[in-house]
N, C-alpha and C positions, 0 to 999 in steps of 0.2 A: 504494500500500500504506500511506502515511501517513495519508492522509486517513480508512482505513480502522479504521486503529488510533487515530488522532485520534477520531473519530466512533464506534466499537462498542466499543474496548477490548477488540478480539480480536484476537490476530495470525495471520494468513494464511500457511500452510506447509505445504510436504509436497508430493507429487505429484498431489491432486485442486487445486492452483491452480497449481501449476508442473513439469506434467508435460514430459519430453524430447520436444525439438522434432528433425522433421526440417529438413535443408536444404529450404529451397525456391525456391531460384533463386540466382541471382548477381549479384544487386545489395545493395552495399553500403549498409546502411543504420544510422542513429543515433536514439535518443530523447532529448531533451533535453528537461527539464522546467526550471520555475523558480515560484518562491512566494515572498512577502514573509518568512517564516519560513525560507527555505532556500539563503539564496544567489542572489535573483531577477535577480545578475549574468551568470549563465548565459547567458539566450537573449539578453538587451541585447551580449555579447561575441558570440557565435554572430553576429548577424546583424549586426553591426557589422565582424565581421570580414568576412563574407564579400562585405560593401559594398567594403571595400577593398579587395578581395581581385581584383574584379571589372576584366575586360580589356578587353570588347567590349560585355555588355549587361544590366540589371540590369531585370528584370518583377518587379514589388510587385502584388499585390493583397490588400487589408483591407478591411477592413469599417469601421477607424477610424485611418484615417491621420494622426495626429498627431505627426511627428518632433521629440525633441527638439534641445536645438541642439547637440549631437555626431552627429547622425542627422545635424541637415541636413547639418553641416557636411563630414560623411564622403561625404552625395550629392553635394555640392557638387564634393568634389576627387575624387571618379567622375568628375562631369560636365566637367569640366578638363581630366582626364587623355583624353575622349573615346569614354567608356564611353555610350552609347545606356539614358537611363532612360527606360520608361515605367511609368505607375500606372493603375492602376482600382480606382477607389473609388464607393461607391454614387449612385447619382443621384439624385432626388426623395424615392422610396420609401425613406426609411430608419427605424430606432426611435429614433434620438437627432440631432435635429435639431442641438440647441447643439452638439452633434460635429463634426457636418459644415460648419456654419460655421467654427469654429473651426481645423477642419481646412482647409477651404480659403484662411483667412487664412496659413498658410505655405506658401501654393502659389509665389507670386511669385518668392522667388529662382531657385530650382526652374526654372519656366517663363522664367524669366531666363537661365539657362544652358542652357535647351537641354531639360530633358523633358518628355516628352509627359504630359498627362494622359487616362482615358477615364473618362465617369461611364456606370456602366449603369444602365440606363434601362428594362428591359422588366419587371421585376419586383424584390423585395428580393435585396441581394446584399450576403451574408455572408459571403463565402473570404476564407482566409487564406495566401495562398504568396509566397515569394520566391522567382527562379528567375535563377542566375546563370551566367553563358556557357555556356549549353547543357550543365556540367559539372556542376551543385550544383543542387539544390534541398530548400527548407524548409518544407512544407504542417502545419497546424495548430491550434493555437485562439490562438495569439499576434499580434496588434497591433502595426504598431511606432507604439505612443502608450506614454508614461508608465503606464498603469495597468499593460498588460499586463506592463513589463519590468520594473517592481516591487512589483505588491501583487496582483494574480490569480494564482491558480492557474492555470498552464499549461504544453501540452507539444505539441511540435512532433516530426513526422520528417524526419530528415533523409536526404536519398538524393545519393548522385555517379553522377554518369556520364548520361546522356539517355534512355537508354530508359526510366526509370518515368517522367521526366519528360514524353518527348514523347507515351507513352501516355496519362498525365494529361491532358494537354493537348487530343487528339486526342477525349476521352471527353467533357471538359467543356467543347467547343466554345469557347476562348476565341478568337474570330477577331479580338477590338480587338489580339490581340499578333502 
C-alpha cells in the first residue's frame, strides 16, 4: 500500500480493496515485508532468528546467496550445534554471474562445517525459501544477501507447522532436499 501511495498519490481504502475475508484453513501464517525506507531490519531479524532458532535442519534456497558475516556466523553455530544445513542455489544458468561467484566465494567455511551444497542445473532457478525443522517456513522474494535485507523492497510469508510446507514441497519437486 506504500508503494502505492508513494507512486499514485492515492490512498487505497474501503471494502473494494479490503473487503472481509473468510477463514480459510488452519494454518498459521505471517507477512513480513522490509525496504530500505522502512525498517529493512525486519526480515534480516526474521530469518536470522529463525537460523538460530533451528534444532535439526535448516533448507535455504535463493536465487542469491550471499550471507553476511552475522548470516554466516549464525550458520556456523547451527552447524556446531549439529543442525543438518543444506543450500540450493543456481547452477550455470543464472542473470548475474558476479553473484554467483561471489557467492560461492563464502561457501568454504560452510562446506567446512559440514553443509551441503546443491547447484541446479536443468534450467534458471529463482526461489526463495527457508524451511526450518519441518516447523517454520519462509517463501518469498527475499535473498539472504545484503541487498535484499536492506535496500529492496520485499516480503516474504511466513507459515509454522508442515503441512503448507510439505505440500510446497511435494508440488515443487525439490528432491536435492
Amino acid at each position: 500500500m506504500e508503494n502505492w501511495l508513494e507512486t499514485r498519490a492515492e490512498l487505497l481504502h474501503g471494502d473494494p480493496y479490503f473487503p472481509k475475508q473468510k477463514c480459510a484453513g488452519e494454518q498459521i501464517c505471517q507477512i513480513f515485508k522490509s525496504s530500505a525506507g522502512e525498517g529493512s531490519d525486519s526480515g534480516r531479524l526474521m530469518l536470522l532468528v529463525s537460523i538460530a532458532a533451528a534444532r535439526r535442519h535448516i533448507r535455504i534456497a535463493n536465487a542469491y546467496f550471499i550471507p553476511d558475516n552475522l548470516t554466516m556466523r549464525t550458520l556456523l553455530e547451527a552447524l556446531h550445534r549439529g543442525v543438518k544445513i543444506e543450500i540450493i542455489t543456481p547452477g550455470v544458468d543464472i542473470d548475474a554471474r558476479t553473484v554467483r561467484a561471489v557467492g560461492k566465494a563464502r561457501w568454504k567455511p560452510l562446506l567446512e562445517a559440514g553443509a551441503r551444497f546443491y547447484e541446479y542445473e536443468p534450467a534458471r532457478f529463482h526461489c526463495k525459501y527457508l524451511l526450518i525443522d519441518d516447523c517454520w517456513a519462509s517463501f518469498g522474494s527475499a535473498n539472504l544477501d545484503n541487498r535484499s535485507m536492506s535496500l529492496n523492497e520485499e516480503a516474504n510469508l511466513n507459515a509454522s507447522r508442515s503441512n503448507l510446507q510439505c505440500t510446497w514441497l511435494r508440488g515443487n519437486g525439490s528432491a536435492a532436499f
